[in-house]
Backbone as a printed PyTorch tensor [residue, N CA C, xyz], in Angstrom:
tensor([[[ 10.2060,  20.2790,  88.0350],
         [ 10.2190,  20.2620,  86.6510],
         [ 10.4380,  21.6310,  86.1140]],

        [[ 11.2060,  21.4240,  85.3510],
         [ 11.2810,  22.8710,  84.5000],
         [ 10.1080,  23.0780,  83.7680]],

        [[ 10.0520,  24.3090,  83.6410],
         [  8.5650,  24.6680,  82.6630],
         [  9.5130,  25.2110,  81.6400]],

        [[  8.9100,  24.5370,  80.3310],
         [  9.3410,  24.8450,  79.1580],
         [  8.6990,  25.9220,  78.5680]],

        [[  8.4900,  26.8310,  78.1510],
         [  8.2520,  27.8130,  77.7030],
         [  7.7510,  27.2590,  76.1050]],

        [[  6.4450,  27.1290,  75.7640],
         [  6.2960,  27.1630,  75.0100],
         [  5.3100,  27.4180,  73.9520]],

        [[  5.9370,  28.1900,  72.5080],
         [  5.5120,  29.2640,  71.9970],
         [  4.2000,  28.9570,  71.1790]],

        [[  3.0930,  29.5800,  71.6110],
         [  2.3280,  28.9010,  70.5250],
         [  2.4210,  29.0890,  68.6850]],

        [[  1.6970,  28.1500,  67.9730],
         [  2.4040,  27.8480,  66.8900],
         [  1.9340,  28.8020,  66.4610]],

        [[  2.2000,  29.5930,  64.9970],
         [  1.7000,  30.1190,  64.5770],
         [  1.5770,  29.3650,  62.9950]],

        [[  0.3800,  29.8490,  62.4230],
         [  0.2760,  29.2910,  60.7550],
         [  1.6300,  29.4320,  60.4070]],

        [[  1.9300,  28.7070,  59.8680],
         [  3.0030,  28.8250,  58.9520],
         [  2.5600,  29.3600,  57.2250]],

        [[  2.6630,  30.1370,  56.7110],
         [  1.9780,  30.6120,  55.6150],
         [  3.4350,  29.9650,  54.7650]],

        [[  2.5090,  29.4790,  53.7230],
         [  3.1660,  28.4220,  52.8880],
         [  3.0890,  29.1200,  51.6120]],

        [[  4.0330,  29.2900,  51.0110],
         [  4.1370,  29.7930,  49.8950],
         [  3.5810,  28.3950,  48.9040]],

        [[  3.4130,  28.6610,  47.4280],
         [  3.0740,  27.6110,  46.4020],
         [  4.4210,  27.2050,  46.2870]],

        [[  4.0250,  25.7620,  46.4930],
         [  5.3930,  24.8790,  45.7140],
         [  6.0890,  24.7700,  44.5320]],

        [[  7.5250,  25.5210,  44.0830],
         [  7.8700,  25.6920,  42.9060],
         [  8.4160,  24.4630,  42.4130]],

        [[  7.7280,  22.7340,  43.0270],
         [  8.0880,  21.6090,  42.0920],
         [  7.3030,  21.8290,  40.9550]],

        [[  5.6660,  21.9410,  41.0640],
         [  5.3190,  21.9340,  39.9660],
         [  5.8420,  22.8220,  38.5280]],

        [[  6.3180,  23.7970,  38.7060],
         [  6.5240,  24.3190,  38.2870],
         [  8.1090,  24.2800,  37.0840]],

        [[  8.6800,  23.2960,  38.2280],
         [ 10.4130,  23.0050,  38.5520],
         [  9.6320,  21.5640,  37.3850]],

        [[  8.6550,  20.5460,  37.4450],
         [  8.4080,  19.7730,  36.3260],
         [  7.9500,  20.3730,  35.5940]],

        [[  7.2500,  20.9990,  35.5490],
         [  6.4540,  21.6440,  34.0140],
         [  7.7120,  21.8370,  33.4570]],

        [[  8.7620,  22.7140,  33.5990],
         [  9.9960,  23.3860,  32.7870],
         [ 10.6440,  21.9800,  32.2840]],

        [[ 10.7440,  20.9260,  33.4620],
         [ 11.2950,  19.3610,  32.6940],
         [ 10.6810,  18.7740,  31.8610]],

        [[  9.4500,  18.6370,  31.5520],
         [  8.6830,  18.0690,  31.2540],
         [  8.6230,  18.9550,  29.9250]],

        [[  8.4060,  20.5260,  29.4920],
         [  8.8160,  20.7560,  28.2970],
         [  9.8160,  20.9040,  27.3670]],

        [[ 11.3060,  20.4740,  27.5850],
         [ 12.4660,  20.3990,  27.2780],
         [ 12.3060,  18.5050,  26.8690]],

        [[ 12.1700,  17.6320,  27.7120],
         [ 11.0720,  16.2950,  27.0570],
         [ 10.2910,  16.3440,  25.6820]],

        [[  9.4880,  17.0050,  26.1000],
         [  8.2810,  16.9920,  24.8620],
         [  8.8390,  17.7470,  23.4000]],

        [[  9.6660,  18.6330,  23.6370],
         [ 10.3550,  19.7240,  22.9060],
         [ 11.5740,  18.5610,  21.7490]],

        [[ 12.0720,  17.9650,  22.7120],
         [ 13.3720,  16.8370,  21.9280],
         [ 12.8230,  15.9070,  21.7190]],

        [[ 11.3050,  15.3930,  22.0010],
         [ 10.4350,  14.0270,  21.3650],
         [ 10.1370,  14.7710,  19.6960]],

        [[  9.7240,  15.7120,  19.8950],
         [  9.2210,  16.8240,  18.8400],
         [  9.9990,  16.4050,  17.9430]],

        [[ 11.0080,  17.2080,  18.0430],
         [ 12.4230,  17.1780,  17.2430],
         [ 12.8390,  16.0590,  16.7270]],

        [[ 12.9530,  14.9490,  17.4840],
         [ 13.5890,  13.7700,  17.3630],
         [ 12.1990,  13.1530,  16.2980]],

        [[ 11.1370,  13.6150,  16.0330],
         [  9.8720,  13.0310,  15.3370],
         [ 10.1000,  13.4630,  14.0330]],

        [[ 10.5680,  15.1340,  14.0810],
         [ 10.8140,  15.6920,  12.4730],
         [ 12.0920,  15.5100,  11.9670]],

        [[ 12.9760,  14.9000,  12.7040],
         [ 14.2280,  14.7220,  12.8550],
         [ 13.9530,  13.1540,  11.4980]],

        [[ 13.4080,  12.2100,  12.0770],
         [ 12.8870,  11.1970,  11.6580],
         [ 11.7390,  11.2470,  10.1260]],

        [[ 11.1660,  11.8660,  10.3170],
         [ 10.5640,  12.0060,   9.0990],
         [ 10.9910,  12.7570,   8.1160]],

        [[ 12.1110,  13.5340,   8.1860],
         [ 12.8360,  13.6520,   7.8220],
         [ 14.0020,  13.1250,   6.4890]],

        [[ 14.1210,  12.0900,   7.4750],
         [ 15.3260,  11.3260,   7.2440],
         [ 14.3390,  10.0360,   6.5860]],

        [[ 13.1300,   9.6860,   6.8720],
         [ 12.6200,   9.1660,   5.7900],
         [ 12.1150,   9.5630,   4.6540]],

        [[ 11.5400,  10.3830,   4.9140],
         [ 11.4720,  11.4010,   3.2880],
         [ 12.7410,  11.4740,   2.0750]],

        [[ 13.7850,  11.5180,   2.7560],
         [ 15.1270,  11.4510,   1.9540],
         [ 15.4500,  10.4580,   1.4670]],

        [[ 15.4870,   9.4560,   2.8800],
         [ 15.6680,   8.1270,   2.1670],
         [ 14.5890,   7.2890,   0.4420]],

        [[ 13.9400,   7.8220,   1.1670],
         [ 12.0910,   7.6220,  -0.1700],
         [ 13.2160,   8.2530,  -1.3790]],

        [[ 13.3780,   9.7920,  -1.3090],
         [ 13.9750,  10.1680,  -2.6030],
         [ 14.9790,   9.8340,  -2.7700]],

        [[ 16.1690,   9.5500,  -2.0970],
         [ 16.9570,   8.9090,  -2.4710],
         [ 16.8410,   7.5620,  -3.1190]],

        [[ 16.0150,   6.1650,  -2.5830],
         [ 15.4240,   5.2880,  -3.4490],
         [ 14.8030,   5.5380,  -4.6680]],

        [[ 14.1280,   6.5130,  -4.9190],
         [ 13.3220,   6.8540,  -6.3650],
         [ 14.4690,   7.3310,  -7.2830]],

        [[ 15.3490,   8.0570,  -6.8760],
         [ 16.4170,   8.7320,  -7.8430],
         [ 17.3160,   7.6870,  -7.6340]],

        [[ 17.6930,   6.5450,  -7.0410],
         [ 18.4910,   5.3540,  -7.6830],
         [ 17.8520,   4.5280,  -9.0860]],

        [[ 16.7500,   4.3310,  -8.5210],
         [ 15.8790,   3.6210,  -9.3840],
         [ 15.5330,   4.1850, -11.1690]],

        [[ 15.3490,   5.5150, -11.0580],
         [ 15.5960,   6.4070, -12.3330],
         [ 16.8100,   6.2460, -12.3140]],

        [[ 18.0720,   6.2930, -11.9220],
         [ 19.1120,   6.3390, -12.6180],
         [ 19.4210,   4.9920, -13.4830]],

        [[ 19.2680,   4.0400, -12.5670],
         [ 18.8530,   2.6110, -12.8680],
         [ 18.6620,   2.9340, -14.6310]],

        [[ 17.1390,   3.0710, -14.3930],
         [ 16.3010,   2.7950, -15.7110],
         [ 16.9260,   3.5120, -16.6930]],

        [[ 17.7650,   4.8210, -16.3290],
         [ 18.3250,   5.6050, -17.8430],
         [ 19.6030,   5.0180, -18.0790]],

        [[ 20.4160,   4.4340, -17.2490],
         [ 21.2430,   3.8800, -17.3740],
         [ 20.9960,   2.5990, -18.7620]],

        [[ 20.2420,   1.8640, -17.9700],
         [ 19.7790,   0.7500, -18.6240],
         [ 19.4240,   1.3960, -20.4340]],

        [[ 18.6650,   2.6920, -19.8650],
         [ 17.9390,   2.7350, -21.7420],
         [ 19.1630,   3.4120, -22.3150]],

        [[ 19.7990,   3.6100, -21.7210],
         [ 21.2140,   4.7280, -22.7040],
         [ 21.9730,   3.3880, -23.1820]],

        [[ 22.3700,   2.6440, -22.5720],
         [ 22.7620,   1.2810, -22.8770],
         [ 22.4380,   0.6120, -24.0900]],

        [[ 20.9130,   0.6800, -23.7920],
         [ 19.9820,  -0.0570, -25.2500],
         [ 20.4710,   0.4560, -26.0650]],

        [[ 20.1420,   1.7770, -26.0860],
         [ 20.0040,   2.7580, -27.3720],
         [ 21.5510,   2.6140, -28.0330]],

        [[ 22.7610,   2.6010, -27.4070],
         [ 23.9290,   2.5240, -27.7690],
         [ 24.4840,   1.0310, -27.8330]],

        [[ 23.6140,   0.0680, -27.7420],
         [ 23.6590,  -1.3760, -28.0650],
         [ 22.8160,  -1.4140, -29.5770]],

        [[ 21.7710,  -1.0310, -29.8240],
         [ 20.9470,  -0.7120, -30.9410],
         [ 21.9390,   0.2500, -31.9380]],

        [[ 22.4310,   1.1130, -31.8120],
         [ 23.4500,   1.6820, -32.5190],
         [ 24.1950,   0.9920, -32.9960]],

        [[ 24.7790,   0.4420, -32.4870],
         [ 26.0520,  -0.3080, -32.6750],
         [ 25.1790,  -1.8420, -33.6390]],

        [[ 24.4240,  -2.3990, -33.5100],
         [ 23.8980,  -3.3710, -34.1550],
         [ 23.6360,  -2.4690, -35.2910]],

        [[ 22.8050,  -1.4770, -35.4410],
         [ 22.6570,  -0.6380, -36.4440],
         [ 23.7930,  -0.1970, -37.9000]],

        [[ 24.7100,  -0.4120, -37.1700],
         [ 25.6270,  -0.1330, -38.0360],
         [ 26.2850,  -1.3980, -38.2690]],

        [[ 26.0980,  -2.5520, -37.6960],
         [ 26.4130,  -4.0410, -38.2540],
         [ 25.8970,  -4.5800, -39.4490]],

        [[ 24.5580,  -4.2770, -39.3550],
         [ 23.4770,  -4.4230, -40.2460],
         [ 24.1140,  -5.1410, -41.9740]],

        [[ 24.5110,  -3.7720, -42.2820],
         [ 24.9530,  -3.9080, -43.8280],
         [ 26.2870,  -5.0560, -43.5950]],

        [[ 26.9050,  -5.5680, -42.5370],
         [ 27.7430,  -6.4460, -42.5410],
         [ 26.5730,  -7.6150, -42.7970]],

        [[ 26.1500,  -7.8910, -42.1750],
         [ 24.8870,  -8.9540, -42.0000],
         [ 23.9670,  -9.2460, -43.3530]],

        [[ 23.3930,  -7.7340, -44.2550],
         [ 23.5590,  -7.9330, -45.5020],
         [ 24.5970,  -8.5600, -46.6040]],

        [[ 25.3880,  -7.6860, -46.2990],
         [ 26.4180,  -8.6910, -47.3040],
         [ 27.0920,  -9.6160, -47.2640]],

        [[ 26.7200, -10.6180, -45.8390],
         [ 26.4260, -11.7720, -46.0140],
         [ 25.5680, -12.6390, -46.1880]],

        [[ 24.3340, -12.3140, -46.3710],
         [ 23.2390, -12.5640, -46.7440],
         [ 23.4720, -12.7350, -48.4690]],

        [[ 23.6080, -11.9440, -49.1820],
         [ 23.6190, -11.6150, -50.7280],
         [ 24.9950, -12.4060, -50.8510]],

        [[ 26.1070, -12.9000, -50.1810],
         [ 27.1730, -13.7080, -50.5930],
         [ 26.4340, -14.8270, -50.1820]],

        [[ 26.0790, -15.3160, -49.6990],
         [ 25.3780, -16.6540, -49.3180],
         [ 24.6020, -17.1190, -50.3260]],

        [[ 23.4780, -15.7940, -50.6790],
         [ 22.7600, -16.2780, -51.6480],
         [ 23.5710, -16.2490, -53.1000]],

        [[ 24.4480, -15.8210, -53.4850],
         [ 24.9170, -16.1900, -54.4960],
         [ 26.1520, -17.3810, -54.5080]],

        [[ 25.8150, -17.7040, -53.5290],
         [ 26.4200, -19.1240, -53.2450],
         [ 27.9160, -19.2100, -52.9840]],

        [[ 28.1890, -18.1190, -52.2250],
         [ 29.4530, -18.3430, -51.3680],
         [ 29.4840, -18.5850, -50.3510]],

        [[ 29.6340, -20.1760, -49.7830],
         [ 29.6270, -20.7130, -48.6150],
         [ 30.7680, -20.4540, -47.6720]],

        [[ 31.6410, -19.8700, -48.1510],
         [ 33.0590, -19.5840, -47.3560],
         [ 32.2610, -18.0850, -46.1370]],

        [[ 31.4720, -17.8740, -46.4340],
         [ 30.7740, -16.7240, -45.5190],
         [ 29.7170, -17.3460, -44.4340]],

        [[ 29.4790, -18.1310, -44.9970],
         [ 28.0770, -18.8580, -43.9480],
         [ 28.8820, -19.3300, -42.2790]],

        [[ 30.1100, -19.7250, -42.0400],
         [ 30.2310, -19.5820, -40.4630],
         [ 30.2040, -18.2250, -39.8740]],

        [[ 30.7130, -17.2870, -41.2550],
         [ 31.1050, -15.8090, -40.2200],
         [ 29.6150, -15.2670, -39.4470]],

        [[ 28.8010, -15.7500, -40.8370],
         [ 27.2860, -15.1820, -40.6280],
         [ 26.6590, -15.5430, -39.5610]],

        [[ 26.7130, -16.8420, -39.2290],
         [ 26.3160, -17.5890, -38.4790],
         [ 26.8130, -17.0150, -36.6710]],

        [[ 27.8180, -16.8640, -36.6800],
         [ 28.4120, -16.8400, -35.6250],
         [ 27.8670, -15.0120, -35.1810]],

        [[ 28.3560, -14.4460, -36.4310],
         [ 27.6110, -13.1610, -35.8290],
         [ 26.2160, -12.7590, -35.5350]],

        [[ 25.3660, -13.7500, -36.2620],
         [ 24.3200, -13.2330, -35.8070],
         [ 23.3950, -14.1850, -34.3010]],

        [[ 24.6770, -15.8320, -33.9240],
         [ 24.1250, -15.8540, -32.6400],
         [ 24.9510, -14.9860, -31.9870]],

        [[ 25.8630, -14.5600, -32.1470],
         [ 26.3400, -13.4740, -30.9880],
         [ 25.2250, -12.3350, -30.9630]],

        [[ 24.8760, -11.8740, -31.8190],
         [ 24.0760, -10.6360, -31.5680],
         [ 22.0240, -11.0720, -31.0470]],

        [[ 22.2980, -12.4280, -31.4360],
         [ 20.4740, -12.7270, -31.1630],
         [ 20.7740, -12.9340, -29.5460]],

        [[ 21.9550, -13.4400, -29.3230],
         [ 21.9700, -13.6790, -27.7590],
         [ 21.8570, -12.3820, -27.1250]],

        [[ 22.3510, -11.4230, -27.4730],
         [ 22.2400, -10.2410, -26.9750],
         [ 20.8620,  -9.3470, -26.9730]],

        [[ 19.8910,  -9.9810, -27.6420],
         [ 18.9110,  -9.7250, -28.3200],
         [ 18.2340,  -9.0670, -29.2230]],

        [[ 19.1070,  -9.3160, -30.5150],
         [ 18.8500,  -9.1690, -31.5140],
         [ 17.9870, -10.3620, -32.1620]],

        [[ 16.5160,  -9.9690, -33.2340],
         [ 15.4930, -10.6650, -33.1820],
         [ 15.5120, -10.6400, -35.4430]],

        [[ 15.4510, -11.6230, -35.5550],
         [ 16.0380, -11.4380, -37.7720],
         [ 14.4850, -11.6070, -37.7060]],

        [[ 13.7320, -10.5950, -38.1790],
         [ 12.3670, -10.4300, -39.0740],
         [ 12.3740, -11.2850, -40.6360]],

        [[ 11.7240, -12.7250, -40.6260],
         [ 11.5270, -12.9820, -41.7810],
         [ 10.4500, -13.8300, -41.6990]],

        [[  9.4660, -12.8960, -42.3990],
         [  8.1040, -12.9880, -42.4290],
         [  7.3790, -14.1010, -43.6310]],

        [[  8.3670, -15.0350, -44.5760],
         [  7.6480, -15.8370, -45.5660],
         [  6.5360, -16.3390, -44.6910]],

        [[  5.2880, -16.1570, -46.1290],
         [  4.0390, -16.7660, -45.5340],
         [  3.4150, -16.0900, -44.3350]],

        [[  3.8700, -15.0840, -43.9480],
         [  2.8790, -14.5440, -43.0170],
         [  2.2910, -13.4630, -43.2830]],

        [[  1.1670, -12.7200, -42.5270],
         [  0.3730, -11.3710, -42.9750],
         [  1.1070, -10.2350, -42.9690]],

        [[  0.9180,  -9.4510, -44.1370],
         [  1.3430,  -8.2380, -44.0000],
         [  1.5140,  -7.5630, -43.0150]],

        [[  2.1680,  -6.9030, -41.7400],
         [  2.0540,  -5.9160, -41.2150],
         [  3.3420,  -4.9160, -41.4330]],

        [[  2.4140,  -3.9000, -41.5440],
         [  3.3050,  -2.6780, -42.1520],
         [  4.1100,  -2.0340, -41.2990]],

        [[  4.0300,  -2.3190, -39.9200],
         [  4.7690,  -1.8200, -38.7170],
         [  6.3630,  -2.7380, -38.7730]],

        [[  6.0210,  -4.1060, -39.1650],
         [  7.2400,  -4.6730, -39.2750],
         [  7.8300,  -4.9720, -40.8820]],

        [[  6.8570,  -4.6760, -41.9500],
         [  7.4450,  -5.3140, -43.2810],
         [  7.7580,  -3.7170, -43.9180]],

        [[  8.1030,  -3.6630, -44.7210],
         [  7.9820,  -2.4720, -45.7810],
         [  7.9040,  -3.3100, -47.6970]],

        [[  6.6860,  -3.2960, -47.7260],
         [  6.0960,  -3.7620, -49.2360],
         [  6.8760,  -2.6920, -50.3260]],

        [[  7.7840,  -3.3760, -51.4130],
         [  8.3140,  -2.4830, -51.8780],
         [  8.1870,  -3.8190, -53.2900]],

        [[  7.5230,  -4.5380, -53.6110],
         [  6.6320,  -5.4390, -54.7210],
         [  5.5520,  -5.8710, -54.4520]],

        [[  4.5790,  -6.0940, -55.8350],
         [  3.0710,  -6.4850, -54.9680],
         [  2.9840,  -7.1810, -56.7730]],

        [[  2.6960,  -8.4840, -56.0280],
         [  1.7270,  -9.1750, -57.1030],
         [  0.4120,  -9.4830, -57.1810]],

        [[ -0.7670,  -9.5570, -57.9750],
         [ -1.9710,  -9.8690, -57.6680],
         [ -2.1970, -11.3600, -56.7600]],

        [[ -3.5090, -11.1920, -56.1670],
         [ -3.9700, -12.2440, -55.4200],
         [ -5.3450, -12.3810, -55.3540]],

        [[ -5.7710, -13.3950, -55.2340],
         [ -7.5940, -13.2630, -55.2380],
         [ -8.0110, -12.3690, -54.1370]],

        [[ -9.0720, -11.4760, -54.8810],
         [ -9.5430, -10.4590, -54.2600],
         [-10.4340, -11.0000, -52.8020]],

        [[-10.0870,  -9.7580, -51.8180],
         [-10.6210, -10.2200, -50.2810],
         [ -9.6750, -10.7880, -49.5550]],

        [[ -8.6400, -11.5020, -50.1210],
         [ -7.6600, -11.9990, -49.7850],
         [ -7.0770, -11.0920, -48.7810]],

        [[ -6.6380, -11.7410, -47.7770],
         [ -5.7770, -10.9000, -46.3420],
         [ -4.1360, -10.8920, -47.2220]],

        [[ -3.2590,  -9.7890, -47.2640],
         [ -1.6040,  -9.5170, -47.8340],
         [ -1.1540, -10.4240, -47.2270]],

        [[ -0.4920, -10.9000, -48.2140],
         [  0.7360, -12.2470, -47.3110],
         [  2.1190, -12.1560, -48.2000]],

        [[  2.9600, -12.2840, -47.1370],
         [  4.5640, -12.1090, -47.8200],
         [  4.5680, -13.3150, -48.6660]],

        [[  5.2660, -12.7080, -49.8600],
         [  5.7370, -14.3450, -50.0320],
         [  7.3980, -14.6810, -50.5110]],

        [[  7.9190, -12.8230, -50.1490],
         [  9.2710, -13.1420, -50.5170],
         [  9.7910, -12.1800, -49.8380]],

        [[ 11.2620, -12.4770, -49.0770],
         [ 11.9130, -11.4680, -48.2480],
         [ 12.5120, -11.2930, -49.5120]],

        [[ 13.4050,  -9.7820, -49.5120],
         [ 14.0490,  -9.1800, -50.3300],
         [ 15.0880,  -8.9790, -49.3930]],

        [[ 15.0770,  -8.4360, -48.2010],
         [ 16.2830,  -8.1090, -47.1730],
         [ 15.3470,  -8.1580, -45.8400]],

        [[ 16.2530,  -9.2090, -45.2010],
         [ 15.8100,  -9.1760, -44.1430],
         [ 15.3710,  -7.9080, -42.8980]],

        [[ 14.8490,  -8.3080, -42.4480],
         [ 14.7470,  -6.9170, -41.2200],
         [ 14.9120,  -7.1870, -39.9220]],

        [[ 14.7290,  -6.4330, -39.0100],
         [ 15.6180,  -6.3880, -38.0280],
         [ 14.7610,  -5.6680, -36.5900]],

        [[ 14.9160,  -6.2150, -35.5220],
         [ 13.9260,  -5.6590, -34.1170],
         [ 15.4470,  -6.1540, -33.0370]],

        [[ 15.3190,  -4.8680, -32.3820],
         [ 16.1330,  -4.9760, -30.5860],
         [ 15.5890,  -4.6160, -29.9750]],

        [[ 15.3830,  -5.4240, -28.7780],
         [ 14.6990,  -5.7590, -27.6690],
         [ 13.1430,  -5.3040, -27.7130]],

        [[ 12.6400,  -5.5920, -28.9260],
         [ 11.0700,  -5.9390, -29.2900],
         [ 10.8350,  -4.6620, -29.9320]],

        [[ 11.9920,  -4.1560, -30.4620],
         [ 11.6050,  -3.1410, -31.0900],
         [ 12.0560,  -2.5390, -32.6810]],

        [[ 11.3970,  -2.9030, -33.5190],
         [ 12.0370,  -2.7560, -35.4320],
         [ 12.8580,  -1.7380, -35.3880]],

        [[ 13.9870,  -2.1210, -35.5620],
         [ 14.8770,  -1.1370, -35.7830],
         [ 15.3320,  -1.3850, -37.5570]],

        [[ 14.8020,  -1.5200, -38.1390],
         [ 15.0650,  -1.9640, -39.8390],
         [ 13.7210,  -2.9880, -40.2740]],

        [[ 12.8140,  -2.7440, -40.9210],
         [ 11.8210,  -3.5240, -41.2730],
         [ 12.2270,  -4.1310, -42.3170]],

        [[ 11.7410,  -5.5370, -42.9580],
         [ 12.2610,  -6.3320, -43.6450],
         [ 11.4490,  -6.0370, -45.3260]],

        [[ 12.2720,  -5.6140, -46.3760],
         [ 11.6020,  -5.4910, -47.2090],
         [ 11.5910,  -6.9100, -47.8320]],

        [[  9.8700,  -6.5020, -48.5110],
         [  9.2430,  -7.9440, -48.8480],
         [  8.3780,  -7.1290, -50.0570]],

        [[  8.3400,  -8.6650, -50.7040],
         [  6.7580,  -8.3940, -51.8640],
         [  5.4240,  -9.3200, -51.2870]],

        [[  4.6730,  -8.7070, -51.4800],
         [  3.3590,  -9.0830, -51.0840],
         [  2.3470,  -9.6150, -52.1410]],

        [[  2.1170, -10.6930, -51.7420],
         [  0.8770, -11.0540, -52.6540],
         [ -1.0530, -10.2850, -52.0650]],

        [[ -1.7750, -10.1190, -52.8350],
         [ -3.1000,  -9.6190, -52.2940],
         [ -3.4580,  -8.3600, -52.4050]]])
């Protein structure tokens, strides 16, 4: 038999293993783009939020610039609407379809004719511009339109002058 010659072992001195190390570095480039990808995201919902709120205001001014220039425009109809009122009442019926027709076109739109016979004074919607006596204690009650008045979209844009009894 051959004699093998052989060497005894010696320790092998082991250096520290640079996996751990080799994951730690993976493992924070991971955590680093979860990070990111989190503010990345909240982010992008935060925007979206303001972007929804500033549709929604535009919305609503849209809408009230609208009113206000729908109310204008009725505003300046008005005295058409009077002077068919005062031809009517002096008994020109050749006016009563025009009247008619313009003012369902404009109630559909929502325009609202203030005429208060028989009801209580309120000064937010009437303007008292005659007053006859009434038994004292008595609550004000219209008892005669003089010119009608006028509210768009629940709001007096021309109060109806009246005389008041009380």
């Amino acid at each position: 038999m051959s004699e093998e010659i052989v060497e005894p072992l010696e320790p092998e001195i082991v250096e520290e293993d640079s996996t751990p190390i080799e994951e730690a570095q993976e493992v924070d480039p991971l955590i680093q783009m979860a990070e990111e990808r989190d503010a990345h995201l909240l982010d992008l919902q935060r925007l979206s939020a303001e972007f929804a709120n500033f549709r929604k205001q535009n919305e609503r001014r849209n809408i009230e610039v609208v009113g206000r220039a729908q109310a204008a425009l009725v505003d300046q109809l008005l005295p058409v609407l009077d002077a068919c009122d005062l031809a009517v009442g002096h008994g020109s019926q050749d006016v009563l379809p025009i009247q008619t027709a313009l003012l369902s076109v404009l109630e559909a739109a929502g325009l609202e004719v203030i005429n208060p016979i028989e009801s209580p004074f309120d000064p937010n919607c009437h303007e008292a511009v005659l007053r006859e006596e009434g038994v004292e204690g008595q609550e004000q009650q219209v008892v005669e339109v003089l010119r009608h008045g006028y509210a768009w979209a629940g709001q007096v844009i021309r109060p109806a002058m009246v005389k008041v009894r009380g």
